[in-house]
SETOR-227162 format. One record per residue: residue in one letter; x negated, y, z of N, C-alpha, C in turn. Coordinates in steps of 0.001 Angstrom, whole numbers, padded with zeros to 6 digits, always signed. Example, Ala and Ser with C-alpha at 12.3 -4.5 7.8 and 13.67 -1.06 7.14 Angstrom:
BEGIN
A-013190-005690+007800-012300-004500+007800-013200-003300+007800 S-012850-002250+007080-013670-001060+007140-012900+000030+007870 
***
This chain:
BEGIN
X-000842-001201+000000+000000+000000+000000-000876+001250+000000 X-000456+002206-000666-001060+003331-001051-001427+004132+000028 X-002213+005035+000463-001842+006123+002043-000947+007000+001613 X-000580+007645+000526+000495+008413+000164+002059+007936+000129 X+002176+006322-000260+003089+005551+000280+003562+005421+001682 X+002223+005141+002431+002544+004839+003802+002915+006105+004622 X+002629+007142+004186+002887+008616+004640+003919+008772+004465 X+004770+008774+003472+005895+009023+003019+007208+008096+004079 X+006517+006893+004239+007371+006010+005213+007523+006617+006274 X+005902+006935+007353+006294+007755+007939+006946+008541+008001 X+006782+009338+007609+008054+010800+007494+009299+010000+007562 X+009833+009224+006198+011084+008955+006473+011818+008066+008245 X+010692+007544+008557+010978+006982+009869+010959+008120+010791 X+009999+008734+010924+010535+010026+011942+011627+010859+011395 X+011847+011471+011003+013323+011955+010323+014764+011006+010764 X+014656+009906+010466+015739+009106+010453+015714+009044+012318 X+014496+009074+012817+015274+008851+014549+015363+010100+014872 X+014368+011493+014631+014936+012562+014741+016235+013359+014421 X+016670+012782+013330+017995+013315+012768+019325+011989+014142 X+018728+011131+014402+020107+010716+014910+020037+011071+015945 X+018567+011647+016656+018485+012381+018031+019644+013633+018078 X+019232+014323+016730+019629+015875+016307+021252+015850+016324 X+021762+015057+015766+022941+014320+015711+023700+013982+016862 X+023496+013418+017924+023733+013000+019113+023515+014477+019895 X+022559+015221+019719+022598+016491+020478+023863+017641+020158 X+024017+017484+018717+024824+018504+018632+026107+017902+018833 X+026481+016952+018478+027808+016556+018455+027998+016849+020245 X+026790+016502+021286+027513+017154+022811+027969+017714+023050 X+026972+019259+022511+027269+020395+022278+028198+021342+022028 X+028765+020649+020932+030440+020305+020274+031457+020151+021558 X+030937+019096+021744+031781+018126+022911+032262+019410+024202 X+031046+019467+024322+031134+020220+025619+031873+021990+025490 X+031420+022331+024243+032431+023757+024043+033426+023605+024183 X+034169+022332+023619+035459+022474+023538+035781+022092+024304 X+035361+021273+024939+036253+020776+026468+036047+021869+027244 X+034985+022771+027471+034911+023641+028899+035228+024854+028054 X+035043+025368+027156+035408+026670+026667+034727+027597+026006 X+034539+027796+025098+033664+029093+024881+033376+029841+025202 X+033109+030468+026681+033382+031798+027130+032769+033010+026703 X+031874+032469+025834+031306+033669+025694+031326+034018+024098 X+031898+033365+023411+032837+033645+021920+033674+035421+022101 X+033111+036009+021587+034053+037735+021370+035331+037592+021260 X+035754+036896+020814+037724+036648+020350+038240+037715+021587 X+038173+037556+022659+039111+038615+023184+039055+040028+022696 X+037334+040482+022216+037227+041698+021901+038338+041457+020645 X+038151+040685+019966+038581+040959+018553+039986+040812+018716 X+040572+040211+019720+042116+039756+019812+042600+041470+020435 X+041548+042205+021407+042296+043292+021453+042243+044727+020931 X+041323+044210+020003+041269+045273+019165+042091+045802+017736 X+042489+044075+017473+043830+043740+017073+045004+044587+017477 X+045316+044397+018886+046266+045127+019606+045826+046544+019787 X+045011+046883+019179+044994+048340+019256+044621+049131+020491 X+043865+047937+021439+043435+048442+023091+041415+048589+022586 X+041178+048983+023453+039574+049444+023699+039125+048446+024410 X+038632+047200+024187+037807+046431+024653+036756+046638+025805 X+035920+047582+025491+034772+047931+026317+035850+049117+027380 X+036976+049715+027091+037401+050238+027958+038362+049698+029060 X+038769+048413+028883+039178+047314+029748+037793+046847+030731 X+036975+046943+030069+035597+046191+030739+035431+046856+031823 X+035256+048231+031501+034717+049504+031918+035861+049587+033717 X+036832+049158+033278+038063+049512+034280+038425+048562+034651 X+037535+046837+034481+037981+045752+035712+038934+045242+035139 X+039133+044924+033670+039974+044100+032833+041681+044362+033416 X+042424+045222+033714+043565+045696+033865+044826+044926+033591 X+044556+044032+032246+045459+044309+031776+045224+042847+031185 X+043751+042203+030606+043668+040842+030108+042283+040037+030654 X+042079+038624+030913+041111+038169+030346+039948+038330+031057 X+039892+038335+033127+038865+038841+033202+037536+037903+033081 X+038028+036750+032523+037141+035047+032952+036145+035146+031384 X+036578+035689+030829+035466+036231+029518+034685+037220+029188 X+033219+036656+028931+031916+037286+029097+032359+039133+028537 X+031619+040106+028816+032136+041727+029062+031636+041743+027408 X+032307+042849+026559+032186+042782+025081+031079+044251+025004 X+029964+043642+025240+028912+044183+025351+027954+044137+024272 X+028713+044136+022914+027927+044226+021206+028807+045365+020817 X+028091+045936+020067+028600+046729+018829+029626+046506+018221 X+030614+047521+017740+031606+047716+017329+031823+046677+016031 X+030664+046525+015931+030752+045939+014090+031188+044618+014080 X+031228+043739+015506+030761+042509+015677+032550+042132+015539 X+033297+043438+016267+034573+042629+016451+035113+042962+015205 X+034793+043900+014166+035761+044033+012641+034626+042937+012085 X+033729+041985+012291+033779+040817+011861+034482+039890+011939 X+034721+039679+013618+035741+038602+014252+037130+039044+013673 X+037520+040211+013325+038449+040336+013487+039703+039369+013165 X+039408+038486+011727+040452+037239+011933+040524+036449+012723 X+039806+036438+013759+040017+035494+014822+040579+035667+016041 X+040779+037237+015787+041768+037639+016429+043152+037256+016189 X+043583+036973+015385+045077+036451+014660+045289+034975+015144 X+044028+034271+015647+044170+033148+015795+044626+033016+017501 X+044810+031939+018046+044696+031664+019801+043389+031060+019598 X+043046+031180+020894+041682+030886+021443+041349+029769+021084 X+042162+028530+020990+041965+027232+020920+041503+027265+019474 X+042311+027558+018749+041649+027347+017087+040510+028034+017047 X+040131+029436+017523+039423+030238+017149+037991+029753+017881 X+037785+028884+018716+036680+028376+019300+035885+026803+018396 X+037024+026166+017918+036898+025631+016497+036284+026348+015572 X+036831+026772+015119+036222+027919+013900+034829+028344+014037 X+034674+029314+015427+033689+029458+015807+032348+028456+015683 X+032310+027326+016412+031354+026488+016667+031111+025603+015289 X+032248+025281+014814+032100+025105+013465+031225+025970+012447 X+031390+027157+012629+030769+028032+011771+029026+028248+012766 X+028834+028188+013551+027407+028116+013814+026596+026857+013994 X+027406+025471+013679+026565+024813+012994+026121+024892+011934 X+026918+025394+011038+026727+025897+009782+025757+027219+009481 X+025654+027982+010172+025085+028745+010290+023718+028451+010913 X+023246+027316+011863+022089+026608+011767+021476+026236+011141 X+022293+025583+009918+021814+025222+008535+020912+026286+007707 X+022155+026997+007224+021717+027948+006443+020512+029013+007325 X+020407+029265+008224+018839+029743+008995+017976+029269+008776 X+017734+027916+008715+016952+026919+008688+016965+027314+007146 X+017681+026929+006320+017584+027607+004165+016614+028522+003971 X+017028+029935+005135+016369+030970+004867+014816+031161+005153 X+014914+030093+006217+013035+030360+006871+012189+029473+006034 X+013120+028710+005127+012242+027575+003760+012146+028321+003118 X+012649+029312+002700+012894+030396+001869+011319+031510+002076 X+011661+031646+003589+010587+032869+003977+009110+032333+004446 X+008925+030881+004362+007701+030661+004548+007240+029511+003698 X+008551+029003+002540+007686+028547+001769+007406+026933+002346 X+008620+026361+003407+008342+025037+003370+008984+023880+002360 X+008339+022689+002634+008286+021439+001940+010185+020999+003006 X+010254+020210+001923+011452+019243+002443+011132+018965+003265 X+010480+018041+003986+010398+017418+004843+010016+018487+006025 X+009018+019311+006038+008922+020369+007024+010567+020767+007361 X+011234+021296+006574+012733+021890+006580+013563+020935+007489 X+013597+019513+007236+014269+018885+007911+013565+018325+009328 X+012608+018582+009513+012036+018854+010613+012164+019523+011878 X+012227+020546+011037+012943+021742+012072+014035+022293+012221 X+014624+021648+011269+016403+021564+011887+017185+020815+012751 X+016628+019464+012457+016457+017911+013798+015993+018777+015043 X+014647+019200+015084+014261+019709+016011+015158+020980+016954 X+015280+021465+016118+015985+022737+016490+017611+022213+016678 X+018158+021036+016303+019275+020480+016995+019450+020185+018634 X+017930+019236+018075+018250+018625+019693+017770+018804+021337 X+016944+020504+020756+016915+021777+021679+018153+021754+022157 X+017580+022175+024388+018561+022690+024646+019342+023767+024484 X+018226+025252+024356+019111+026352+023229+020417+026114+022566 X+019626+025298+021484+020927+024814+020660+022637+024276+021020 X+022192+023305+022067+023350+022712+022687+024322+024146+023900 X+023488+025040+023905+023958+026011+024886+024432+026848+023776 X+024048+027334+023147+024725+027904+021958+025698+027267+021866 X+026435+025950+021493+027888+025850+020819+028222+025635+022301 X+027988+025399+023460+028726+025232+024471+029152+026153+024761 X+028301+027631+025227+029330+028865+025432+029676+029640+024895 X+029515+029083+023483+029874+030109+022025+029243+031331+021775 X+028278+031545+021932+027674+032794+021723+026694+032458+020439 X+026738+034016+019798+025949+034562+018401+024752+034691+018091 X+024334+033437+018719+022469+033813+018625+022213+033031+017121 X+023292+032130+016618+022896+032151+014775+022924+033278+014036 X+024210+033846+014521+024643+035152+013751+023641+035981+013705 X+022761+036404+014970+022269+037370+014869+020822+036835+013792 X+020525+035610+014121+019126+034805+013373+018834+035237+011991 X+020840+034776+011894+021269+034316+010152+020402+035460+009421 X+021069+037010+009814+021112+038063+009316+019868+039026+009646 X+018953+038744+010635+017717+039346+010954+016388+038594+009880 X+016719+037084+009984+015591+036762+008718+016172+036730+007512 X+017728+037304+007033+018119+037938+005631+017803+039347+005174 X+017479+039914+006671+016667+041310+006628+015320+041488+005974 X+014599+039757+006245+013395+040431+006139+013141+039256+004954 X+014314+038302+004429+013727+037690+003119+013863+038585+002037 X+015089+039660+002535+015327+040570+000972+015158+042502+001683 X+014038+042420+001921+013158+043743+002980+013372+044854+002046 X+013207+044230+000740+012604+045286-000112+014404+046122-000779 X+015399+045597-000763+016472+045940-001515+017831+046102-000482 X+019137+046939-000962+019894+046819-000166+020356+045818+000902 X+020078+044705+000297+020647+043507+000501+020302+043395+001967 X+019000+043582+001820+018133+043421+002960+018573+044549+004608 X+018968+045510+003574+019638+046550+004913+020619+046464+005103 X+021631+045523+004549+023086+045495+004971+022895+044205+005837 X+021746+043188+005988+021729+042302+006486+021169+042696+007929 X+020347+043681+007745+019768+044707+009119+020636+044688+009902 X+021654+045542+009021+022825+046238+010119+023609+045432+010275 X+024201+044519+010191+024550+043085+010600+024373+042168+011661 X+023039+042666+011666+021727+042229+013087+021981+042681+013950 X+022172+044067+013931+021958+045288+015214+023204+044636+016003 X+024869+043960+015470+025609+043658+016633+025342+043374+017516 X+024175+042615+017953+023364+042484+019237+022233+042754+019079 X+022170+044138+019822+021035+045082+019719+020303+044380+020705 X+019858+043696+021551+018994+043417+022271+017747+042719+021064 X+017556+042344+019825+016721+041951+019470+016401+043189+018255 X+016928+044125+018514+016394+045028+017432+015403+046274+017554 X+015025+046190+019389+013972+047565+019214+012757+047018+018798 X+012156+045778+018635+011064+046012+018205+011048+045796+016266 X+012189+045234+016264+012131+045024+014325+012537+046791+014004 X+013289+047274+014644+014102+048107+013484+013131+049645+013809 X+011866+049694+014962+010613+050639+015500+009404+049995+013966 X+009341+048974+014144+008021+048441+012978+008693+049020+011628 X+009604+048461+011102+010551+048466+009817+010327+050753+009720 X+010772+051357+010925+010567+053465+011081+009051+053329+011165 X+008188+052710+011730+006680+052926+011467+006185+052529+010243 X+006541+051552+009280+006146+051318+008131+006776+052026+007385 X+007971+053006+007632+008270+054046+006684+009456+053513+005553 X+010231+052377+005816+011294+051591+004971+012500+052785+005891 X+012329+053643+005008+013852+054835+005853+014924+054058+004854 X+014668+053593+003340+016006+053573+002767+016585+051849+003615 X+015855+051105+003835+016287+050146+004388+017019+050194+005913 X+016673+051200+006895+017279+051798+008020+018210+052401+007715 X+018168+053038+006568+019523+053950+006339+020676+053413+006164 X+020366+052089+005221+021358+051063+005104+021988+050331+005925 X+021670+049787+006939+021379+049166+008412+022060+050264+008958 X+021978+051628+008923+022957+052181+009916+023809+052633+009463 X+024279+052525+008168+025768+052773+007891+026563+051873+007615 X+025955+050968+008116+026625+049388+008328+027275+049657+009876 X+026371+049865+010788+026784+050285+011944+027451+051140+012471 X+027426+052066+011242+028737+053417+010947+030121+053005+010776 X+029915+052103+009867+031210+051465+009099+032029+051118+010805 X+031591+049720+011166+031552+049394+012296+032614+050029+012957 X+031792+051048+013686+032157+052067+014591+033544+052807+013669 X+033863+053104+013027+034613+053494+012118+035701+052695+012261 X+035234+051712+011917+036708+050339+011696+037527+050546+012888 X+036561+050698+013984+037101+050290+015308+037619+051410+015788 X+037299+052363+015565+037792+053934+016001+039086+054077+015124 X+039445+053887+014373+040500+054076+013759+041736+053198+013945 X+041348+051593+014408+042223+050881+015463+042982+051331+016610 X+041711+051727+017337+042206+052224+018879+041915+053353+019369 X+041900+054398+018373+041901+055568+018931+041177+056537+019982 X+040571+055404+020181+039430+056285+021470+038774+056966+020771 X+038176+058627+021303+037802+058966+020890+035780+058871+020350 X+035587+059367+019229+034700+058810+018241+033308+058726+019128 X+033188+059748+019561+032011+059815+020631+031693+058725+021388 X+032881+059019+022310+033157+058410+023716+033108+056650+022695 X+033795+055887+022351+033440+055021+021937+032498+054482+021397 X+031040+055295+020455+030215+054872+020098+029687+054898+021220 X+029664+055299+022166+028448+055229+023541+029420+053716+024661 X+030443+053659+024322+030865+052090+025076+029940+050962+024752 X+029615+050387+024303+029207+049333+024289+027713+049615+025648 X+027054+050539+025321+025939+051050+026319+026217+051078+027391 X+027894+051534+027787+027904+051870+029285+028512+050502+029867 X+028786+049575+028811+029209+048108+029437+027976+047223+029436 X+027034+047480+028897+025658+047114+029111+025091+047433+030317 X+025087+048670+030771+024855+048898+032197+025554+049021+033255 X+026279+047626+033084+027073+047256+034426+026330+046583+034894 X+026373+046151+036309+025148+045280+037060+025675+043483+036642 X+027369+043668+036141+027619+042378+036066+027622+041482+034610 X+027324+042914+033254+027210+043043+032440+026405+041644+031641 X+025281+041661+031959+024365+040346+031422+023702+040103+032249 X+023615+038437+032254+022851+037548+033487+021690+037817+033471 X+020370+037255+034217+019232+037258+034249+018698+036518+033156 X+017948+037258+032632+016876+036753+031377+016331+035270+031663 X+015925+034627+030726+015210+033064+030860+013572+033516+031034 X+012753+034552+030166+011629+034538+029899+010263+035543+029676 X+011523+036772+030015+011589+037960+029433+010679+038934+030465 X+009931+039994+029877+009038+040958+030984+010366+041915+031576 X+011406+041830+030817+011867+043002+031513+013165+042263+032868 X+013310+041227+032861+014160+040404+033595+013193+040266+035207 X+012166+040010+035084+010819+039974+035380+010437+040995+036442 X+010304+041803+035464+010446+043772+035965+011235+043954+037184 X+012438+043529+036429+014082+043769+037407+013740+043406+038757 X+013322+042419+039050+013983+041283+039848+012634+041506+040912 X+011411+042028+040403+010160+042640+041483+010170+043814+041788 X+011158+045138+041100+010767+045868+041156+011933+046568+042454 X+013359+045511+042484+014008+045049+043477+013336+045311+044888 X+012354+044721+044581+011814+044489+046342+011251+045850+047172 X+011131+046837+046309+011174+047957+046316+011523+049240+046277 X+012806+049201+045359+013569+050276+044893+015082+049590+044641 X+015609+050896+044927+017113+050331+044921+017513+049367+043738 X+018418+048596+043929+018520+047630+042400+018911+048787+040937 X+019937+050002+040973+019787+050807+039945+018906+050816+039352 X+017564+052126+040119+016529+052312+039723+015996+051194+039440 X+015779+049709+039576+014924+049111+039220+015741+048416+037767 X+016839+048696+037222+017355+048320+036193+016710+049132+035375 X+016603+049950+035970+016731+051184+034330+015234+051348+034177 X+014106+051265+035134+012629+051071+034949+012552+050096+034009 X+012963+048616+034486+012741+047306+033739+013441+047689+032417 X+014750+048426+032003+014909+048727+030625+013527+049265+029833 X+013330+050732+030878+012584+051533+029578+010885+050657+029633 X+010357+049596+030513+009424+048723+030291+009703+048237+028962 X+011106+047664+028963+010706+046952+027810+010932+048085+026377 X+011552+048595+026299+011641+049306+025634+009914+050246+024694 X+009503+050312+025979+008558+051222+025425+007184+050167+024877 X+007426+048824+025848+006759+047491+025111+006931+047369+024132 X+008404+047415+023500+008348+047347+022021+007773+048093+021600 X+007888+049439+021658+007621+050438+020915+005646+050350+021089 X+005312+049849+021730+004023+049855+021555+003662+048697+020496 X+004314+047669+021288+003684+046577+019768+004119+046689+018647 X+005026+047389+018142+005933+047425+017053+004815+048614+015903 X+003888+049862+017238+002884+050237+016798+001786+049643+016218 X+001594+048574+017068+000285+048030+016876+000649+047304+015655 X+001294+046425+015247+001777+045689+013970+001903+046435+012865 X+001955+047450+012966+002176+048769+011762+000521+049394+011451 X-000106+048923+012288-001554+049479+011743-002139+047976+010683 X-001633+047258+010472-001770+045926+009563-001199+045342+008414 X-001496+044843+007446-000828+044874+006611-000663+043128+006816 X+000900+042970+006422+001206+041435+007265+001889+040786+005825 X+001836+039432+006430+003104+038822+005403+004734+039134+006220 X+005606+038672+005250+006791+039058+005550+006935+037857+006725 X+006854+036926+006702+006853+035359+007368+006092+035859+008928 X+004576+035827+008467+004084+036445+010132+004232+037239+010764 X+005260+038711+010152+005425+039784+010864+007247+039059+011624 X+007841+038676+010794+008705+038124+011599+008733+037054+012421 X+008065+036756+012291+007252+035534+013319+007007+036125+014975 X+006217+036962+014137+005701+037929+015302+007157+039037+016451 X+007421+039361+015663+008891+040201+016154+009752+039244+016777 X+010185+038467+016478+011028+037565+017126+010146+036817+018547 X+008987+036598+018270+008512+036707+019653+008627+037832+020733 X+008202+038882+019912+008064+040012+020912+009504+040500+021264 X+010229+039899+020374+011728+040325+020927+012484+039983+021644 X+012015+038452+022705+012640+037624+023501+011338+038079+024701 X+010263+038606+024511+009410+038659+025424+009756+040213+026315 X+010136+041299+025479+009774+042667+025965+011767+042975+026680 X+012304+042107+025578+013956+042597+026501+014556+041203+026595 X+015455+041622+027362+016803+040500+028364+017268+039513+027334 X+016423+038217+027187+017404+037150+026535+017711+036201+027500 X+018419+035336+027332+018998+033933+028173+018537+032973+027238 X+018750+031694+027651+017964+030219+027231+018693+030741+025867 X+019726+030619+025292+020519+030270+024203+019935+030903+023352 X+019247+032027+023466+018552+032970+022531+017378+032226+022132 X+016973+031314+022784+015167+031053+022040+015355+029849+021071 X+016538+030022+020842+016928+028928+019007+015582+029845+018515 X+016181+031282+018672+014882+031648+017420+012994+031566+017581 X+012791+030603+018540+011762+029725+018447+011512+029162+017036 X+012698+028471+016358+012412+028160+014735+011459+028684+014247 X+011475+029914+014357+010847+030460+013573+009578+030565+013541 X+008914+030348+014749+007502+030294+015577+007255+028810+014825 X+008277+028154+015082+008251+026159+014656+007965+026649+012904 X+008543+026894+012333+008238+027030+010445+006766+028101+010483 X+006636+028786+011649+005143+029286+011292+004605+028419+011717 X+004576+027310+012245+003202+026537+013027+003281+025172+012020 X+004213+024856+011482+004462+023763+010348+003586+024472+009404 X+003124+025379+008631+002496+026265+007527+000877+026245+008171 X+000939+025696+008953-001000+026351+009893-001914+024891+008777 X-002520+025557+008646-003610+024866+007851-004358+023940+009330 X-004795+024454+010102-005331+024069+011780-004797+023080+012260 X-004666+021636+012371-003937+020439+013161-004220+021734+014715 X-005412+022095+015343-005509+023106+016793-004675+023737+017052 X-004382+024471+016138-003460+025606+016109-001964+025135+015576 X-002002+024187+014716-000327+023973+014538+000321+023047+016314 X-000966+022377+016862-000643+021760+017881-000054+022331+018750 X-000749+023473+019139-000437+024451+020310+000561+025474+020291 X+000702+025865+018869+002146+026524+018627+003268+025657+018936 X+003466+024715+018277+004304+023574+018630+004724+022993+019524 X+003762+022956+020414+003797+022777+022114+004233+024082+022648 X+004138+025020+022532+004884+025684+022880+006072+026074+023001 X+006588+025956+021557+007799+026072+021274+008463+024971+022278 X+008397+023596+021679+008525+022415+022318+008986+022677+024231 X+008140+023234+024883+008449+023662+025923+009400+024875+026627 X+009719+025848+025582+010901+026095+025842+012211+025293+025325 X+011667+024649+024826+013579+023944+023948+013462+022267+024807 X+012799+021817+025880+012477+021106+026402+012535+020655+028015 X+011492+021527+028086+011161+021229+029766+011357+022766+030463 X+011020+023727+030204+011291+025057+030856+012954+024905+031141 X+013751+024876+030433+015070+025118+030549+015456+024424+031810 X+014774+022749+032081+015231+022337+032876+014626+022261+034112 X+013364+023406+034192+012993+023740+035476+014143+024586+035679 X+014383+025989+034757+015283+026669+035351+016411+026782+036049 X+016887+025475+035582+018458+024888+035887+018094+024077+037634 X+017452+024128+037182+016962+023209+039197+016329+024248+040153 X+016285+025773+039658+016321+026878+040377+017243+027879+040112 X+017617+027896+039303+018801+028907+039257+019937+029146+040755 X+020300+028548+041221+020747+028231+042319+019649+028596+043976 X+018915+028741+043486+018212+029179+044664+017311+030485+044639 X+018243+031891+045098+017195+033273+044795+015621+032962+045654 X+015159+032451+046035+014493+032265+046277+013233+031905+045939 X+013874+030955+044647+012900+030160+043507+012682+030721+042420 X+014199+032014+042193+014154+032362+040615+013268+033412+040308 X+012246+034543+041327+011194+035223+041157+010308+034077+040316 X+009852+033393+040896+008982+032407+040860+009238+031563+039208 X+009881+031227+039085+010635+030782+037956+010170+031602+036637 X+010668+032679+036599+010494+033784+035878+009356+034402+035998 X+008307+034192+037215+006681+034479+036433+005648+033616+035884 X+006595+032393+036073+006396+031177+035072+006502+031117+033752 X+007976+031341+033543+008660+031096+032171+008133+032686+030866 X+007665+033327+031779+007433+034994+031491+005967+034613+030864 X+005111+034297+032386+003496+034163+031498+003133+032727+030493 X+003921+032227+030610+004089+030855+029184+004376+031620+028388 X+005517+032221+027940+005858+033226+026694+004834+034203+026250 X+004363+035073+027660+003733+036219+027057+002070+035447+026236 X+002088+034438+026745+000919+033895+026939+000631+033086+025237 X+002381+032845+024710+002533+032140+023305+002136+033687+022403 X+002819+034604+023189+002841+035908+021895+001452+036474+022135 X+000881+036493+023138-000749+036943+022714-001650+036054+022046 X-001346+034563+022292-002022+033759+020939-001494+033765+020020 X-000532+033849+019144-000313+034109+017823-000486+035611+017567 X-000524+036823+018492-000550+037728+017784-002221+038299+016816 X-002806+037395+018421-004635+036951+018064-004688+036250+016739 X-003707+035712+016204-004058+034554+015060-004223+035456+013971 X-002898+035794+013680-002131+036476+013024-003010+037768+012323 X-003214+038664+013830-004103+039966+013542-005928+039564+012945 X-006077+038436+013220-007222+037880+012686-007410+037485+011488 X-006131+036907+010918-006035+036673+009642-005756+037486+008860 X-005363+038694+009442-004890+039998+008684-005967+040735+008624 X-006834+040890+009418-008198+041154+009051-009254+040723+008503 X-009327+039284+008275-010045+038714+007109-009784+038662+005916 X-008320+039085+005572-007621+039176+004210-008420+040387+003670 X-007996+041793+004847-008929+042643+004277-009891+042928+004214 X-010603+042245+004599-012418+042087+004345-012062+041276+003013 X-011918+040489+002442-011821+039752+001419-011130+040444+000137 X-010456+041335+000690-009080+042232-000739-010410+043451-000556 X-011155+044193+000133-012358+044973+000155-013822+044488-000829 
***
C-alpha cells in the first residue's frame, strides 16, 4: 500500500469517529435547548417590538409588563428588525427555527473560513467535527444565543473587505457590539472609511426600523441598548476575558460601579491599543482576523458560548507549515472547547474560587494571543524584508 493511500485512510478513519463524536454532540445540544429553553434567543425583543413596546425600555423599568425570565435585550436595534419574523411566531416554534438556523449557520462559517484561509477538504471537515463537539458549541444551541450570527457576518466582513458587501456584512456584526472595538478601531486605522460607512448605515437602518415601530424617541433610543448594558444584572461574568478579570479585582477595592466602568474603559482602550499596533503591519486578511477575534474575547466580556470563534484560531493553526506551532495553537484552542469550561463549571458556584478561575482562564488566553501575535508579527516582518 502506497503512504499516500494509507494517509488518506487515515483521514477517512478520523473523520468518520470525529464526525459521529460531532454528531452525538450537537444533536444534545439540540436536545437540551429544547427541552430547557432558549433563554437567551431575542424573540421577546422581537415579539415586542412587534407590539410596538420598547424592549430595552421594559428592561430599563424591571420588565412591567412581560417576560422577566429572559436574558435583558442588550444588542442593537438591528438585531430585532432581523428577528423580526419570529416575532409572529410563539416561542416554541421560534426556538426551532432558531437552533435550526445556527446549525446551519455553523456550517456555512466553517464555508467561509475555507474560503478565507484557503483550506483542503479534509482540514474543513475537521474543524467543523471539532468545532461540533466543543462545549461552546453545545452552549450555543442550548441557550440560544448569536455567537454564529455574529461569526457568520464578521468573517463575511473580512472575506469581501474590499467591496460593499463586505460593509453590509460589518454592520450586521456590530448587533453584538462586544466583538467590534477592536475590528471596526483596525478596519478606522487602516483608513477603509467607505467600508465603516457602510457598516454604519446598516446600523442606521436598524435604529430606524425600530424607532419608527415604537416611537421612542430617536435619541433616547439609540443610547438604550448602552444603558441596558450597564445594568449590574445586564451580562454575566466573562469566561476569559481581561476586563471580567479587571471587574472582579478591582471590586476588592472600589465600589462595584466604579470598578465596572474602569474594567470597561481597560478593555476598551486594550483594544484600541492593539488594534494600533496591527495597523503598523501589513497582514493577510486570514491572520489579521485571526488575530482580532482573539483580541476580541481577550480585551472585553465574553462567556464560554462565545469562544466557538476559536475556529478560527483552529483554520489558522491547520495552515502552519510548523507540526511546533500547529501543535500548540491547537492545544490551545482544544483547551478552551475542552477542559477550561469544565474547570469553570466546578467553580462557578463558589465566589471564592471564581477570582482564581479567571486568572487562570485569562493568562491561558492572554498567553494564546501573545504567541500568535509573536508569530504572526514575525512573519509579517520577514515578508517585508523579502518584498524589500
Amino acid at each position: 500500500m502506497r503512504d499516500g493511500e494509507r494517509l488518506d485512510r487515515v483521514r477517512i478513519a478520523v473523520l468518520a469517529v470525529l464526525g459521529v463524536a460531532g454528531v452525538v454532540s450537537l444533536a444534545t445540544g439540540v436536545r437540551h435547548g429544547l427541552l430547557y429553553g432558549c433563554h437567551d434567543l431575542q424573540w421577546i425583543g422581537a415579539w415586542m417590538v412587534r407590539q410596538r413596546m420598547d424592549p430595552w425600555q421594559e428592561e430599563l423599568l424591571r420588565f412591567p409588563h412581560h417576560f422577566a425570565h429572559f436574558s435583558p435585550p442588550n444588542y442593537l436595534h438591528l438585531l430585532y428588525m432581523v428577528l423580526l419574523p419570529l416575532g409572529f411566531l410563539n416561542f416554541e416554534t421560534a426556538e426551532i427555527l432558531w437552533t435550526a438556523g445556527s446549525v446551519g449557520l455553523s456550517i456555512a462559517c466553517v464555508l467561509l473560513l475555507r474560503r478565507l484561509f484557503d483550506l483542503t477538504g479534509f482540514q474543513t471537515a475537521l474543524a467543523l467535527f471539532l468545532l461540533w463537539m466543543s462545549s461552546p458549541f453545545r452552549v450555543v444551541l442550548e441557550v440560544g444565543q448569536m455567537s454564529f450570527f455574529e461569526l457568520f457576518f464578521l468573517t463575511g466582513a473580512y472575506v469581501a473587505v474590499s467591496t460593499a458587501l463586505g460593509g453590509v456584512s460589518l454592520g450586521m456584526s456590530l448587533a453584538k457590539y462586544s466583538f467590534s472595538p477592536a475590528a471596526v478601531l483596525l478596519f478606522l486605522f487602516r483608513g477603509r472609511v467607505k467600508l465603516l460607512a457602510y457598516a454604519f448605515l446598516v446600523a442606521v437602518i436598524g435604529l430606524v426600523g425600530v424607532w419608527l415601530m415604537v416611537g421612542t424617541p430617536l435619541v433616547k433610543l439609540a443610547m438604550e441598548p448602552l444603558a441596558v448594558s450597564a445594568l449590574p444584572t445586564a451580562v454575566s461574568p466573562g469566561f476569559a476575558d481581561l476586563m471580567t478579570l479587571a471587574e472582579h479585582t478591582l471590586k476588592l477595592v472600589v465600589a462595584d460601579a466604579r470598578a465596572r466602568q474602569l474594567s470597561y474603559a481597560l478593555g476598551l482602550l486594550g483594544s484600541a491599543a492593539y488594534a494600533f499596533l496591527l495597523s503598523r503591519f501589513r497582514l493577510s486578511r486570514a491572520a489579521e482576523f485571526t488575530l482580532i477575534s482573539l483580541a476580541s474575547l481577550f480585551f472585553v466580556k465574553h462567556l464560554v458560548y462565545d469562544y466557538v470563534f476559536l475556529v478560527v484560531l483552529l483554520c489558522f493553526a491547520l495552515k502552519q507549515e510548523s507540526v511546533k506551532v500547529k501543535a500548540a495553537l491547537i492545544a490551545g484552542v482544544l483547551a478552551f472547547w475542552f477542559v477550561l469550561p469544565v474547570f469553570a463549571r466546578e467553580t462557578q458556584l463558589n465566589p471564592d474560587a471564581q477570582l482564581g478561575r479567571l486568572g487562570v482562564t485569562c493568562g491561558v488566553l492572554a498567553a494564546l494571543l501573545i504567541y500568535t501575535t509573536r508569530l504572526v508579527l514575525a512573519d509579517a516582518g520577514r515578508q517585508v524584508g523579502v518584498d524589500s
